[in-house]
C-alpha positions as CSV (number, residue, x, y, z in Angstrom):
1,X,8.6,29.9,-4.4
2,X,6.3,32.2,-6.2
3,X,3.0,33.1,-5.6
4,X,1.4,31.0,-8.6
5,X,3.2,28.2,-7.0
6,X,2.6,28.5,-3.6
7,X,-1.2,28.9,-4.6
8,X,-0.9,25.4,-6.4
9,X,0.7,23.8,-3.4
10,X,-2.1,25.1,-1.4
11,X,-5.1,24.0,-3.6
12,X,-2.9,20.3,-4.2
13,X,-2.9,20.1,-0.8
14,X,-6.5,20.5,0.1
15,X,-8.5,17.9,-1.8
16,X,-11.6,19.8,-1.1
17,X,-10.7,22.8,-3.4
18,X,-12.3,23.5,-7.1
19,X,-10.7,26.6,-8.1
20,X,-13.0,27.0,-11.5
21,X,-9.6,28.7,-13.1
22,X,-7.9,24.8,-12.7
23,X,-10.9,23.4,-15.1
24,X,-9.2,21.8,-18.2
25,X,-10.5,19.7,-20.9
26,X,-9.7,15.5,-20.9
27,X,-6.6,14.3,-22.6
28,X,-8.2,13.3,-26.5
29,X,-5.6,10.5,-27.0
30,X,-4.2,7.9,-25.6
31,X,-0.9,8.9,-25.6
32,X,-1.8,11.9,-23.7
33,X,-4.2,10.1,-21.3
34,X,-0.6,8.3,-20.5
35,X,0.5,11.1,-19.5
36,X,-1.9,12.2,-17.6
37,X,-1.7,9.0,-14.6
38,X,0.1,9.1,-11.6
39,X,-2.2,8.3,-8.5
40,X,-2.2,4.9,-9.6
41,X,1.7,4.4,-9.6
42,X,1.6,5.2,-6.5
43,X,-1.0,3.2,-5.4
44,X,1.2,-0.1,-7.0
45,X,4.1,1.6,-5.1
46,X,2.3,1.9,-1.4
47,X,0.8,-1.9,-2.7
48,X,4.1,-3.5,-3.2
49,X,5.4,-3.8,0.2
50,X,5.4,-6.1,3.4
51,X,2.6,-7.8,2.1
52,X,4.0,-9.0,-1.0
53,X,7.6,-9.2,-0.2
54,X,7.0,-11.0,3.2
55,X,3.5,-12.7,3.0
56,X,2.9,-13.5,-0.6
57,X,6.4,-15.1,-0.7
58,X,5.7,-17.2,2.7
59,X,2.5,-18.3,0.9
60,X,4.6,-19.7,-1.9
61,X,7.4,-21.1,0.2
62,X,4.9,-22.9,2.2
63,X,2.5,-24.4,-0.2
64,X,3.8,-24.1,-4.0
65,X,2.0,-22.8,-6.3
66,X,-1.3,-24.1,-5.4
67,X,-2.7,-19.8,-4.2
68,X,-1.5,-18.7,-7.9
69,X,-5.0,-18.4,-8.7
70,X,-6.4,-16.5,-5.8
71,X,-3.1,-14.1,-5.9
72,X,-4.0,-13.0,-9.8
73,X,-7.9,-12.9,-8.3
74,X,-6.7,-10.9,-5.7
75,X,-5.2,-8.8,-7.7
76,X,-7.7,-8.0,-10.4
77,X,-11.1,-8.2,-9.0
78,X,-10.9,-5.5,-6.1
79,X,-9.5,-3.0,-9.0
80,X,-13.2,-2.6,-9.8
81,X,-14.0,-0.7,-6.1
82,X,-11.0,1.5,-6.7
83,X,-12.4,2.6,-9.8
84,X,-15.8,3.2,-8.0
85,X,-14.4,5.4,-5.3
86,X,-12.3,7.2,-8.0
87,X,-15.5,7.9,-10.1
88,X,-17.0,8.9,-7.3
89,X,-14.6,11.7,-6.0
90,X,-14.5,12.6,-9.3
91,X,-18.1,13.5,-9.7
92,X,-17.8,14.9,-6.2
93,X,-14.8,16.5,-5.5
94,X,-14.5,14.9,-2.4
95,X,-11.8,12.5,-1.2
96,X,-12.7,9.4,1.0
97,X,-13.3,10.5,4.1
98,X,-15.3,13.1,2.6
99,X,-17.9,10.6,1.0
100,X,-18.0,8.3,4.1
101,X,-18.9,11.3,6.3
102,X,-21.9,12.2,3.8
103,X,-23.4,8.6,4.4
104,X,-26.5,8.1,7.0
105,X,-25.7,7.8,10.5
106,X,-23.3,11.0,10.5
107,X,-23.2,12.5,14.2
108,X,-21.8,15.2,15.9
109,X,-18.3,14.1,16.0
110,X,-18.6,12.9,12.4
111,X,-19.4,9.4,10.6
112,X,-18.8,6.6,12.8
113,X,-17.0,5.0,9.7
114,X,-14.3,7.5,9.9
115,X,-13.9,7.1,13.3
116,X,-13.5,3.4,12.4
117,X,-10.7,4.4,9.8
118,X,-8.9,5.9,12.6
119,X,-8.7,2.4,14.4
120,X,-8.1,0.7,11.4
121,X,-5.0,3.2,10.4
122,X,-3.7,3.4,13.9
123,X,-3.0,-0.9,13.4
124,X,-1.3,-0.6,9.7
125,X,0.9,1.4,11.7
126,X,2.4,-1.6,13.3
127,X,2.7,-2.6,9.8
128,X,4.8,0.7,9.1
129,X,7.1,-0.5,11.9
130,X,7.6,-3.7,10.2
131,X,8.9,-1.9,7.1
132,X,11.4,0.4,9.2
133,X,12.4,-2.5,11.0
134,X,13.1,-4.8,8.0
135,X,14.4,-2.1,5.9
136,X,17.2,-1.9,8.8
137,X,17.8,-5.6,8.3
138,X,18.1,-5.5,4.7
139,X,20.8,-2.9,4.6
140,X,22.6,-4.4,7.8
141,X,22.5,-7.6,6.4
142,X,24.0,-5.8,3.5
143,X,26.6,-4.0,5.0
144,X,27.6,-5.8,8.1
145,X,30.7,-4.1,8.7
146,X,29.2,-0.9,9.1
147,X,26.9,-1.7,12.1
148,X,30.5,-2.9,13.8
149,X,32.1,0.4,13.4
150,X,28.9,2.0,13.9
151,X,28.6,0.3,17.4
152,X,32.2,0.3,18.3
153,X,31.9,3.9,18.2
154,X,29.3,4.1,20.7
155,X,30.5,2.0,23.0
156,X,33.1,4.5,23.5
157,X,30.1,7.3,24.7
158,X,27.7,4.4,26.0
159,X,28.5,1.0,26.5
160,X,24.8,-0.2,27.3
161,X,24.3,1.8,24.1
162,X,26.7,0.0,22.5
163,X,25.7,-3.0,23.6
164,X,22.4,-2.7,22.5
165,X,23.6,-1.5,19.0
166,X,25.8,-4.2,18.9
167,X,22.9,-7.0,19.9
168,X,20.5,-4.9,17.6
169,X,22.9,-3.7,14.5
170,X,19.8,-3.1,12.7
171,X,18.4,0.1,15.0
172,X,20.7,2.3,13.7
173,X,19.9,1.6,10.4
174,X,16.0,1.9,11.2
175,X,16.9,5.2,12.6
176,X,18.2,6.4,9.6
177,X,15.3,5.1,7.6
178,X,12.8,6.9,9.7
179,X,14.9,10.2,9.5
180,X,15.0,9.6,5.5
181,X,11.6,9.4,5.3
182,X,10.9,12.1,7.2
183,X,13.0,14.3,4.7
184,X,11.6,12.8,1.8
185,X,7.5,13.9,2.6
186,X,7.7,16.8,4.9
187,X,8.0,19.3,1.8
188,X,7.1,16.2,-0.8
189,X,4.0,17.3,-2.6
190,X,2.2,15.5,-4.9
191,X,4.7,15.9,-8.1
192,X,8.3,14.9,-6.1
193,X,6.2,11.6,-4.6
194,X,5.0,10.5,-8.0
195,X,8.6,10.6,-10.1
196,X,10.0,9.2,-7.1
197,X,7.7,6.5,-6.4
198,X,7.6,6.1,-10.6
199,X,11.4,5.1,-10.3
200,X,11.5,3.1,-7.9
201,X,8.1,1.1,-9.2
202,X,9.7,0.6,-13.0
203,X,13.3,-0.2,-11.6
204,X,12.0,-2.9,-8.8
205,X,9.4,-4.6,-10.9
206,X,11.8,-4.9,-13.7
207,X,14.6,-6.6,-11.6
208,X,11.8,-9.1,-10.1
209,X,10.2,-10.1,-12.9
210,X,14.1,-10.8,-14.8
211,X,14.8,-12.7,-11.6
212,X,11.1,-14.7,-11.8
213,X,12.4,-15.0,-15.7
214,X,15.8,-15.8,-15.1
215,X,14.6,-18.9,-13.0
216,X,14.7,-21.1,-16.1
217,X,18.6,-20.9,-16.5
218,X,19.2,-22.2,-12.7
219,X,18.7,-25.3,-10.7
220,X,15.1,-23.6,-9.4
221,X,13.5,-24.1,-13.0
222,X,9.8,-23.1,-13.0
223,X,7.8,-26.2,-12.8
224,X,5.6,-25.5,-15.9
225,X,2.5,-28.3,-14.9
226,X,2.7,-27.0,-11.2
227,X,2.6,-23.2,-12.8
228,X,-0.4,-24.5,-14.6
229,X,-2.3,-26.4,-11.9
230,X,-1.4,-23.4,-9.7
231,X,-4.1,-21.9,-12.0
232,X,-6.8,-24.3,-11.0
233,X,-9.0,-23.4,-7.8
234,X,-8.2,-25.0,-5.3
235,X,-7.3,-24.9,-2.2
236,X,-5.5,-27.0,0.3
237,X,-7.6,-27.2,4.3
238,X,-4.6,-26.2,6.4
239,X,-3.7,-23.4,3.5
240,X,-7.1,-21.5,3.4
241,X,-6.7,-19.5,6.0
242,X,-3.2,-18.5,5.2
243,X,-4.1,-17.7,1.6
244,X,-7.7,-15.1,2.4
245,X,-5.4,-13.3,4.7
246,X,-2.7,-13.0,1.7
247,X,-6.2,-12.1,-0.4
248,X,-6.7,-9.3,2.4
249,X,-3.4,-7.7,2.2
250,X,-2.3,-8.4,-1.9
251,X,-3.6,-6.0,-4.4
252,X,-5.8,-3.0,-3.4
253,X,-6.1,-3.6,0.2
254,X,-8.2,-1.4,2.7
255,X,-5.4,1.4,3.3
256,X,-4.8,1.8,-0.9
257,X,-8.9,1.8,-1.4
258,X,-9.2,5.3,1.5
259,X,-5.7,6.6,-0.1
260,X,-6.5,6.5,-4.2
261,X,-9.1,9.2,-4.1
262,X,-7.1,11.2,-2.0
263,X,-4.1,11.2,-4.6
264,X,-6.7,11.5,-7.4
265,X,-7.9,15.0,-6.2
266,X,-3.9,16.0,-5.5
267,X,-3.0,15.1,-9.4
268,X,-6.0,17.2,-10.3
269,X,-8.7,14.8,-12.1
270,X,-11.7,16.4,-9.6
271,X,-10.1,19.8,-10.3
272,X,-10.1,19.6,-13.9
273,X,-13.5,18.4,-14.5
274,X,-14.7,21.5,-12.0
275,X,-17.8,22.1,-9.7
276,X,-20.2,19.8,-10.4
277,X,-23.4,21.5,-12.5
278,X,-26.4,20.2,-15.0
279,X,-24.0,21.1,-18.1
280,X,-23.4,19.2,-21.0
281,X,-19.7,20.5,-20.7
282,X,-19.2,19.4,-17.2
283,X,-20.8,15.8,-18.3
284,X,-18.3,15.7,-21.3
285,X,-15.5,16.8,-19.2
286,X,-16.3,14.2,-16.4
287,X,-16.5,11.5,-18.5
288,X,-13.1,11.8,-20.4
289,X,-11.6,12.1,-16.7
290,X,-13.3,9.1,-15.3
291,X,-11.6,7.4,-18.9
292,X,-8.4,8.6,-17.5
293,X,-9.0,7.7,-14.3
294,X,-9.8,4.1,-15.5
295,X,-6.5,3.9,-17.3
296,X,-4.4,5.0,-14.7
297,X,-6.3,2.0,-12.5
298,X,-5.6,-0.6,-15.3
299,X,-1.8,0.3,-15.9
300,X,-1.2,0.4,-11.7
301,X,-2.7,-3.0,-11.7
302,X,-0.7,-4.6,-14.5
303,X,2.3,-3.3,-12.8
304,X,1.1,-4.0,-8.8
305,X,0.0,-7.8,-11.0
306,X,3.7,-8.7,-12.3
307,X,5.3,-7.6,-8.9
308,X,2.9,-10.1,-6.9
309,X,3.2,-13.1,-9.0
310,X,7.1,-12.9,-9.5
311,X,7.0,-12.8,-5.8
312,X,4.7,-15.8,-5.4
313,X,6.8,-17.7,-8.0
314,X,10.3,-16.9,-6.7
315,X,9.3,-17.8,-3.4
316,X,7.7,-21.4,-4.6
317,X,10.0,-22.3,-7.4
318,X,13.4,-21.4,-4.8
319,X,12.4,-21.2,-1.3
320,X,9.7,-24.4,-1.3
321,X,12.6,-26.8,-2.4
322,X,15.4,-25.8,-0.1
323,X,12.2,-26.0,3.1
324,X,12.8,-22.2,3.2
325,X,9.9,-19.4,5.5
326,X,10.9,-16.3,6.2
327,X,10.4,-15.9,10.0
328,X,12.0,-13.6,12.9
329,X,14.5,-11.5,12.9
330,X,16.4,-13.7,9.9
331,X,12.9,-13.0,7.8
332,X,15.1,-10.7,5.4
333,X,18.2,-12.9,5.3
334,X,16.1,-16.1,4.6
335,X,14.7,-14.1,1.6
336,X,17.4,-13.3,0.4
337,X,18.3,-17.4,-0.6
338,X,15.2,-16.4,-3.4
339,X,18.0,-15.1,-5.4
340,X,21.4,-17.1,-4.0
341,X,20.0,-20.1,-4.5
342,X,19.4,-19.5,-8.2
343,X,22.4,-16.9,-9.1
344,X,25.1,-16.9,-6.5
345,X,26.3,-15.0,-3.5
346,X,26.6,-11.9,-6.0
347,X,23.2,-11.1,-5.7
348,X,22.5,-11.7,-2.3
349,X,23.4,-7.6,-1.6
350,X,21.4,-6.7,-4.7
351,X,18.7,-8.6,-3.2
352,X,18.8,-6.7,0.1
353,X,19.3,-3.3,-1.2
354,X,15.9,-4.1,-3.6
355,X,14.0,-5.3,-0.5
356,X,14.8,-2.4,1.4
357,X,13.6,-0.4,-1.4
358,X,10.4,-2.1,-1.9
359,X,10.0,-1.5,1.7
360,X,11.0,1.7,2.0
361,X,8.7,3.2,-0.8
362,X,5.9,1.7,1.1
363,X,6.8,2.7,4.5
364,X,7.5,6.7,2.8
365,X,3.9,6.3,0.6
366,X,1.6,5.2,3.6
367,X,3.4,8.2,5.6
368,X,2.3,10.9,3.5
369,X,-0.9,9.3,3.2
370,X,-1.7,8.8,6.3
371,X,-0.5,12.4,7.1
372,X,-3.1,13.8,4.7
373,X,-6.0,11.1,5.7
374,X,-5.5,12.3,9.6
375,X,-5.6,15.8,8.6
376,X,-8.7,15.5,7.0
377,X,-10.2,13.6,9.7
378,X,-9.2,16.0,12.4
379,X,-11.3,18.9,10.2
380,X,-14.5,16.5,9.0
381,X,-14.5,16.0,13.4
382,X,-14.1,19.9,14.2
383,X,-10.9,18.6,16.1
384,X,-8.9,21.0,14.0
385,X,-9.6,24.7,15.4
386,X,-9.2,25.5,11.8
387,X,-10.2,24.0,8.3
388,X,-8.4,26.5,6.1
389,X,-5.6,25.1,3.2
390,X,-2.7,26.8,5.1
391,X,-4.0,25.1,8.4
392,X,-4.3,21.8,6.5
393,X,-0.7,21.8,5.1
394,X,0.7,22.3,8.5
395,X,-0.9,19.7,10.0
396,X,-0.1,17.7,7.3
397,X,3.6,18.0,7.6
398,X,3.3,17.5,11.2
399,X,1.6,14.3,10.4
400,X,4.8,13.6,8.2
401,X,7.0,13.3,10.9
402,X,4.8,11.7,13.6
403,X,4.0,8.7,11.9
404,X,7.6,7.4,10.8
405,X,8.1,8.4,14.3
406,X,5.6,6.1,15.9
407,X,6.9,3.3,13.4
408,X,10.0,3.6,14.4
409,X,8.9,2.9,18.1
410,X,6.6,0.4,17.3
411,X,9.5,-1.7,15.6
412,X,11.9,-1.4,18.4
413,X,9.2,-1.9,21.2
414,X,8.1,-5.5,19.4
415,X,11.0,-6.4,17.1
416,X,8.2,-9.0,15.3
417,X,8.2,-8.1,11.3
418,X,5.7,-10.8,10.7
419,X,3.2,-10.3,13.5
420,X,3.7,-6.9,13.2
421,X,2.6,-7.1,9.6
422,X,-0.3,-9.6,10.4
423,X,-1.9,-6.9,12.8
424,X,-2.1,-4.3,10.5
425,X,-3.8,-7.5,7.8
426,X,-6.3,-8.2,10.6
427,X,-7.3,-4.9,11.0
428,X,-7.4,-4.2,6.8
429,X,-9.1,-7.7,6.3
430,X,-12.0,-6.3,8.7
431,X,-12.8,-3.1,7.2
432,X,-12.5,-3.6,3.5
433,X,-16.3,-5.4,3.8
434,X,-17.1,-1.5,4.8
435,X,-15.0,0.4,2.3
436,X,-16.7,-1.9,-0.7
437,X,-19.9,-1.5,0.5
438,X,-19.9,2.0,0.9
439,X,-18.3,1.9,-2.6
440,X,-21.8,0.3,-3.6
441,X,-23.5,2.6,-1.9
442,X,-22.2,5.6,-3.7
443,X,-22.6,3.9,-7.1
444,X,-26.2,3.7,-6.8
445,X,-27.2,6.8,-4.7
446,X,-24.6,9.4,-5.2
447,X,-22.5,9.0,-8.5
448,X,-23.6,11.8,-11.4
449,X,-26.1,9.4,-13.4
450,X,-24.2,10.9,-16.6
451,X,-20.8,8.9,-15.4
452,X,-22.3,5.6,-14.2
453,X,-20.4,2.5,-15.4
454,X,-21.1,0.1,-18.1
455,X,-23.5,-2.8,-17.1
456,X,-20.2,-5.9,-17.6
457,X,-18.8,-3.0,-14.8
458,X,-21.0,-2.8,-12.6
459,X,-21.8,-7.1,-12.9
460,X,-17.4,-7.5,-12.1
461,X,-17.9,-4.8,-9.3
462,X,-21.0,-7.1,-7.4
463,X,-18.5,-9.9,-7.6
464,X,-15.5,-7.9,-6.1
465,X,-18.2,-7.1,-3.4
466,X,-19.6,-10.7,-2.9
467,X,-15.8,-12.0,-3.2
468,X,-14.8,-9.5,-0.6
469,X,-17.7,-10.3,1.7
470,X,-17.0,-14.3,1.6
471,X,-13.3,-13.8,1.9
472,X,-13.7,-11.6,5.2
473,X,-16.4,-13.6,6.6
474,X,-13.9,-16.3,7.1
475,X,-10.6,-14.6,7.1
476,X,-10.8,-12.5,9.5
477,X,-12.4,-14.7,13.1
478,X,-9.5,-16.9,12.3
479,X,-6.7,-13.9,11.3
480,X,-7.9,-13.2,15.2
481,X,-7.5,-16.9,16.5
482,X,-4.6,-17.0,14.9
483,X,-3.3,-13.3,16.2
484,X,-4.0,-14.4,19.8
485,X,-2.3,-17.2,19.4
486,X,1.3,-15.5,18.4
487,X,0.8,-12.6,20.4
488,X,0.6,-15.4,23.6
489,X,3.5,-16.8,22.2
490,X,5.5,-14.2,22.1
491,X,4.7,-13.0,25.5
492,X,5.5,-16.5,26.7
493,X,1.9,-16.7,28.2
């Protein structure tokens, strides 16, 4: 690597850095404003996961389409807090953690907020493990006969370890996934994750939404009135609770709202508009990358949008009739009748090798954000001995193979996809109240008053906030009754 290189993997790295010599004037098209997002992508790529794949379709399966309209809400309205805390590290040049440990109440050992992001982070974990796991399911499911040989094999050198391998055929493959990902973010820097995750985004929301499409030509028609009343709001008594936790997890959830402006100083936006001054040329230069910043926001959530609904749908037009929810250790397998009901048996391995993808780019996203988040909270609490950018991009690759470590563990300890995934909601579901309102916060005490929002803005971002607030309020007490209650029952209490 040469030096110029190695320098811009440093200042990527550390979201903190202005180097003035990065400063560069906002795209003055469209067409290169396009080319100019990135963070966003992957924000629709870590969004697209367990939540979607697993919750959003139970929600469907279970009720119809009766949630369409809170899953499009979902989706839309808390785009309007992203774009705050975007704005916000923009005018700043700090990331996340960064702003929350600026607010009042900041002691010694930093903000009690990021303390709190800790907790919360250290639960989506669980969630983590519940992508490693079901990623092993989809591609054992899809290849059967290589967990045989696989455990055959090791019976030979074990036989408890065979046994187990035979009785579990998905750990191997959940081992491989966590050793994948490992590979995939130790040395990924920004650039490698955003192609990757660009890929896999475009090719998995294509196939959905030709499946979704493709429902018309089958025996799972989409019921056009029901698709229309699904529009309505409304909401059934035994279904609320079900459907604010699915609002919790669907669209920008807690995790994606600390991790955007973290990928937004790694692209470059904070670095191009430079050190924040009283000149007109900063001003000018901050607006046009707040404009870009807004774009890459809107395109992530048209894609994130599609991905969501065609998951709602598939999973009430085909799994609702047949009396189909995803549940256990068959959760993958049961999802996969979303597309052999419809097309055949062809697709059921197309099916699994998508899930496992949609999964997987979670699973590898919230790894190397997480790695970077924990880094930055070790040096805002003096934990770290050292805040340098060399210091920070060891940790961070550290970091990069802890946490697909610990999800690994967590999967094979509790083996629960779904409860596993409903932890990591609860804990979400109770600090996205603090992430918005801290959002509002910075809007009106902190943001550059020459890169404010435009009134109808600031009007949709109160509502995200009071929506937020309502949602939570109820969500999350019964999210924790609920918890409880399956956590008894699978300790046989």
């Amino acid at each position: 690597m040469s030096e110029p290189e190695a320098r811009s993997e440093l200042v990527a790295f550390d979201p903190y850095a202005l180097p003035p010599e990065d400063i560069e004037e906002p795209p003055a098209t469209i067409w290169a404003a396009l080319r100019k997002i990135g963070p966003g992508i992957i924000l629709a790529g870590t969004i697209v996961g367990s939540g979607e794949l697993i919750l959003t379709t139970s929600l469907g399966a279970e009720f119809g389409y009766v949630f369409l309209w809170l899953i499009l809400f979902s989706c839309v309205i808390k785009v309007f807090v992203q774009i705050e805390l975007g704005r916000y590290a923009i005018s700043s040049g700090k990331p996340t953690l960064g702003m929350l440990n600026e607010l009042p109440g900041r002691g010694r050992w930093g903000h009690p907020l990021i303390w709190w992001w800790l907790a919360m982070m250290s639960c989506t974990v669980f969630q983590l493990g519940a992508m490693t796991g079901s990623v092993g399911q989809s591609l054992n499911f899809a290849f059967p006969e290589v967990g045989a040989r696989f455990a055959a094999v090791v019976s030979a050198v074990s036989p408890a370890l065979g046994a187990l391998t035979k009785d579990k055929p998905e750990f191997p493959w959940a081992v491989l996934t966590c050793f994948v990902t490992m590979a995939l973010i130790y040395r990924g820097g920004y650039r490698r994750i955003e192609w990757l995750t660009t890929l896999i985004v475009v090719s998995v929301t294509l196939i959905t939404v030709t499946s979704a499409v493709a429902l018309g030509y089958t025996d799972y028609p989409v019921n056009g009135r029901e698709l229309a009343d699904g529009l309505k709001v409304s909401a059934p008594r035994d279904g609320i609770g079900k459907a604010f936790a699915v609002f919790g997890i669907t669209g920008v959830g807690a995790s994606e709202l600390f991790f955007y402006p973290y990928w937004c100083l790694e692209k470059g936006y904070a670095r191009f508009v430079g050190k924040r001054d009283d000149s007109e040329a900063w001003a000018r230069r901050a607006r046009g990358w707040v404009k870009v910043l807004h774009l890459d926001a809107w395109v992530s959530m048209v894609v994130f949008t599609i991905s969501t609904v065609a998951f709602y749908v598939m999973g009430a037009a085909v799994l609702r009739p047949q009396g189909l929810n995803p549940e256990g250790t068959k959760m993958i397998d049961t999802l996969s009748n979303m597309y052999v009901g419809p097309f055949g048996m062809w697709t059921r391995i197309l099916f699994l090798i998508g899930a496992g993808a949609v999964l997987f780019k979670t699973l590898y996203l919230s790894s190397a954000a997480n790695s970077r988040l924990t880094t930055d909270f070790l040096m805002l609490t003096g934990l770290a001995k050292s805040s340098t950018a060399e210091r920070r991009v060891q940790i961070i690759r550290r970091f990069c193979l802890f946490f697909p470590s610990v999800a690994l563990l967590l999967y094979v300890l509790v083996q629960k996809p779904k409860l596993m995934v409903t932890i990591g909601g609860l804990a979400q579901g109770a600090t996205i109240p603090m992430i918005t309102l801290a959002a509002i916060y910075f809007r009106y005490t902190r943001v550059d008053k020459r890169v404010t929002p435009w009134k109808i803005t600031d009007l949709l971002l109160w509502i995200a906030v009071i929506s937020i607030l309502i949602v939570s309020a109820y969500a999350v007490p019964t999210q924790l009754v609920d918890l409880i209650a399956k956590i008894r029952e699978s300790m046989g209490a």
